[in-house]
C-alpha atoms as one frame of an Amber mdcrd trajectory, in Angstrom:
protein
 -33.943  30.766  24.459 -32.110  33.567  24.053 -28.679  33.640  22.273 -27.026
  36.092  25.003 -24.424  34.761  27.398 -25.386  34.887  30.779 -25.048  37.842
  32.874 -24.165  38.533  36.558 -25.118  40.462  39.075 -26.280  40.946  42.572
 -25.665  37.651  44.874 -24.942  36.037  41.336 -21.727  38.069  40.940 -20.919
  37.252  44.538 -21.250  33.339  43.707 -19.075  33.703  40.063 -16.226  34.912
  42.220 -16.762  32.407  45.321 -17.301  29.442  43.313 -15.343  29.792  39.622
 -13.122  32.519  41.103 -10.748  30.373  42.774 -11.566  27.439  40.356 -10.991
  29.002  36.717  -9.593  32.670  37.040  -7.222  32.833  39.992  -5.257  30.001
  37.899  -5.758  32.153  34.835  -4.919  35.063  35.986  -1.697  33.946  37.219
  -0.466  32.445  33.803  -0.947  35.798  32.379   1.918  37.547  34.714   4.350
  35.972  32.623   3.752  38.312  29.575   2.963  41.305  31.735   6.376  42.401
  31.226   8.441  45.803  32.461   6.793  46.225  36.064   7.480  50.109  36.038
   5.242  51.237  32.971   3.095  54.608  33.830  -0.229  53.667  32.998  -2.785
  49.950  32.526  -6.214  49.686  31.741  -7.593  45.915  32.667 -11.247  45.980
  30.291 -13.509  43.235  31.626 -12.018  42.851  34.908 -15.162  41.330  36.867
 -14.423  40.623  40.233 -11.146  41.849  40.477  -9.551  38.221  40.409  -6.748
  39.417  37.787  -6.734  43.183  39.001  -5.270  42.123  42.542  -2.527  40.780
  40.357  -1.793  43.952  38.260  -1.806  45.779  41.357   1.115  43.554  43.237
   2.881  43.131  39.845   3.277  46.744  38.923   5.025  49.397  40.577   2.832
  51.696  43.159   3.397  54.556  40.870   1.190  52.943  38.121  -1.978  53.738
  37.188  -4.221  51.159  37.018  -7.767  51.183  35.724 -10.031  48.284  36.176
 -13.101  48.340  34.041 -16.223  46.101  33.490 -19.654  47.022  31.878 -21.419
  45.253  34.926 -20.900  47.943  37.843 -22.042  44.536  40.377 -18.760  42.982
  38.976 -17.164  46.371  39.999 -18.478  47.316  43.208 -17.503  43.869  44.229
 -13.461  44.210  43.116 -13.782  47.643  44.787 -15.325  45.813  47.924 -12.460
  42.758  47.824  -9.374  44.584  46.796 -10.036  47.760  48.919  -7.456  49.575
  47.422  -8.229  53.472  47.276  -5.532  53.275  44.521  -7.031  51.647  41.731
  -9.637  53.448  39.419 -13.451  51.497  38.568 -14.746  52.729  35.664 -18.009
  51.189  34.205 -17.295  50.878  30.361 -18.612  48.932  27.336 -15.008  47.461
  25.800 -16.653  48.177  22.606 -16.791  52.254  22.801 -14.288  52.682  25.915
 -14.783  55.928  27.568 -10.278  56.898  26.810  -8.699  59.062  24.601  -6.397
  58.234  21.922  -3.423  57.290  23.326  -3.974  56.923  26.857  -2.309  53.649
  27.942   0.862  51.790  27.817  -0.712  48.228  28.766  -4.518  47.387  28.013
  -5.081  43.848  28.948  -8.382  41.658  28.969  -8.954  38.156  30.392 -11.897
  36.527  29.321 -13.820  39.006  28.243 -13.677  39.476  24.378 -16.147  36.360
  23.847 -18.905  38.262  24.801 -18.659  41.484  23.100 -21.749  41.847  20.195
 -18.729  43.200  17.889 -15.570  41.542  18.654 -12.839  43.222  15.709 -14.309
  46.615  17.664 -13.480  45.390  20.731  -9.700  45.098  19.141  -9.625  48.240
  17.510 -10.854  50.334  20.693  -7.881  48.771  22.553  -5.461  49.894  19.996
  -6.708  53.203  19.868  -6.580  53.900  23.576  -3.243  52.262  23.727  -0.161
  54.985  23.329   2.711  53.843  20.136   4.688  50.822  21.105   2.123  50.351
  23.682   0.939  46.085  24.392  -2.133  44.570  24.327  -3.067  40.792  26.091
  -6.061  39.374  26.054  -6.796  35.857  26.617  -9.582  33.446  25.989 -10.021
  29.330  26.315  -9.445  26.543  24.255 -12.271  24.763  22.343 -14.684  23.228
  24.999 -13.830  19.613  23.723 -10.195  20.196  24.953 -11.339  21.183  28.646
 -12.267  17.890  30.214 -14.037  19.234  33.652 -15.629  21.980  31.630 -16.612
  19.649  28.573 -18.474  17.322  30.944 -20.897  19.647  32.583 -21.639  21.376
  29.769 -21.809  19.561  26.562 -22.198  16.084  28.700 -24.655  17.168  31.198
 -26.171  20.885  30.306 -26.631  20.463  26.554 -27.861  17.364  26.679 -30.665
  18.501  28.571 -31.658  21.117  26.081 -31.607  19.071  23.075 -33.710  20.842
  20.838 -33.284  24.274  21.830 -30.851  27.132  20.866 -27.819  25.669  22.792
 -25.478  28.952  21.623 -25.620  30.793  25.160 -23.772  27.757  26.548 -20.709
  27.973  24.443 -19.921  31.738  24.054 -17.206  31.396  26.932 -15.863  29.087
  24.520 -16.026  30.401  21.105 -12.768  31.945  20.443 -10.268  29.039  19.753
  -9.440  29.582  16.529  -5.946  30.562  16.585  -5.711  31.941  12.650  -9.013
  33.881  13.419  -7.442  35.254  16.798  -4.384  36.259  15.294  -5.940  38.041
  12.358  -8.247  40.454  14.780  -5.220  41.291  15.979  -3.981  42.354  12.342
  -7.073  43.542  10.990  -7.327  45.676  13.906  -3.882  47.468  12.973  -1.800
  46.230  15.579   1.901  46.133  13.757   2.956  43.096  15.941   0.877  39.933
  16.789   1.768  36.580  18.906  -0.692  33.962  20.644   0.320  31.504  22.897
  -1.440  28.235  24.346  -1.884  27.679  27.754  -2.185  24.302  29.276  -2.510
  24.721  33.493  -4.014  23.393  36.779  -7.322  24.404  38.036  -7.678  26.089
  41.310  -8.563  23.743  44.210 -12.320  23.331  44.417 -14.568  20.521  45.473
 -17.153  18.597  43.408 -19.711  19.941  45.085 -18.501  24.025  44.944 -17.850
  23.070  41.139 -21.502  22.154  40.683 -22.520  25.209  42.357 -20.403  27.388
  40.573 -21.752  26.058  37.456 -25.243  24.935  38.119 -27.315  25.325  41.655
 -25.235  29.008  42.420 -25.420  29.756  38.344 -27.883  31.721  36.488 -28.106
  28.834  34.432 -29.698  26.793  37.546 -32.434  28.888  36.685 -33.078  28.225
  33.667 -33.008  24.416  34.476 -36.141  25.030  36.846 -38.140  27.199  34.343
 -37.724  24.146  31.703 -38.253  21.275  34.360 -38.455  22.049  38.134 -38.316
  18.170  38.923 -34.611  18.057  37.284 -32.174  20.293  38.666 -31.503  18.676
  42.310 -31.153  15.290  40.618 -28.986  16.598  37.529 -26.563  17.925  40.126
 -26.416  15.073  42.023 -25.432  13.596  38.938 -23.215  16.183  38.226 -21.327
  16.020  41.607 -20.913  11.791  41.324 -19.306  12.409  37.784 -17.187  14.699
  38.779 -15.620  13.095  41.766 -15.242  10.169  39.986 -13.643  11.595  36.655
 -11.574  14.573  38.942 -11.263  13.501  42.567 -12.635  14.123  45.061 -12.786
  15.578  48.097 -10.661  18.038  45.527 -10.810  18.198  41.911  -7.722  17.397
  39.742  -8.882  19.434  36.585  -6.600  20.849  33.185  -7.357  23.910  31.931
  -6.512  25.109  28.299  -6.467  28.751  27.278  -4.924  31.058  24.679  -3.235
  34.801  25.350  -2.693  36.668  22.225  -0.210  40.074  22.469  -0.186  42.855
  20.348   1.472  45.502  19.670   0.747  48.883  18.885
């Protein structure tokens, strides 16, 4: 199996925001406002802003008067922000956060929520957002705790998914996870030149979901669902079955009680 985290597009981008949306990065995205601070700067660029789950945020937070670019390498991820938020106002521009289409200088905010897990080079990643950013200028990114320390999350996938591949490269599965180390965060931050660095842990509430929207989210409405039937087509109905039972009986049901862990470094240019 390939050591690439899964990707999204098409009807799967349209279940990532139905299904984890509301669950994961609705919650998320509203624990970042608190370090968002002055509401009246000129000019943010959100990099890896998906379905647009954070960038409705931005957009209420700041003032009308400033620019706000949302940008995401997967245009599906895009067009479906630009589809949701209809707002003629904000700017979609398909960019890799490792070479970001700016110039020098360009930004007084650059912010990224979940995304820097994924990137091939991640101290580039840093260094591109300090370079578009303007002097004194802020960057926050965020990204979650170690899997162990997510209890909903933990159980489907090192309890239930992993389990099941036993054997196989498992490394796909824990990418959205791979960036709890809080001495490594903190020093891309400083090897990346940024003159000021702070992280900060995050312990919150998911969003309200039911067991069996969680098990679509992460399994039957998941690329990963997929790759369950190409390894065993016999497994995947009764693994979420299994899925849904443990869930509602570890996390409620018919909602789920879950706690969500996450850091959110900020740096400063």
């Amino acid at each position: 199996m390939a050591k690439d985290a899964f990707s999204f597009s098409g009807g799967d981008a349209l279940n990532y925001d139905k299904y984890l949306g509301p669950l994961l990065f609705e919650p998320a995205a509203l624990e970042v406002l608190q370090f968002l601070g002055d509401p009246a700067i000129p000019s943010v660029l959100e990099i890896s802003s998906g379905t647009g789950r954070l960038t409705r945020l931005l957009k209420s937070y700041f003032s009308p008067e400033t620019k706000l670019i949302a940008s995401d390498i997967s245009i599906d991820m895009l067009d479906l922000a630009r589809q949701k938020l209809n707002n003629d106002s904000i700017e979609y521009v398909v960019a890799d956060a490792q070479q970001l289409p700016f110039e020098d200088n360009a930004f007084d905010l650059v912010i990224c929520q979940f995304g820097l897990m994924f990137l091939p080079d991640k101290l580039k990643g840093f260094q591109e957002a300090l370079r578009v950013l303007k002097p004194g200028g802020r960057y926050i990114f965020s990204t979650w705790d170690r899997l162990e320390n997510i209890p909903l999350n933990n159980l489907i996938i090192n309890e239930t998914i992993v389990s099941f591949f036993n054997g196989t490269d498992k490394d796909r599965f824990h990418i959205p996870f791979s960036m709890h180390d809080r001495e490594n965060l903190l020093s891309y931050l400083k090897r990346a030149g940024f003159k000021k660095q702070q992280l900060f842990h995050l312990n919150f509430k998911a969003g309200q979901s039911t067991p069996a929207d969680v098990v679509n989210g992460f399994l039957l409405k998941h690329p990963l669902g997929r790759v369950v039937l190409e390894k065993d087509p016999a497994v995947l109905e009764p693994m979420a079955a299994m899925l849904t039972e443990k869930i509602s009986r570890n996390f409620g049901s018919p909602h789920v009680l879950a706690d969500l862990q996450a850091f959110v470094g900020v740096g400063e240019k």
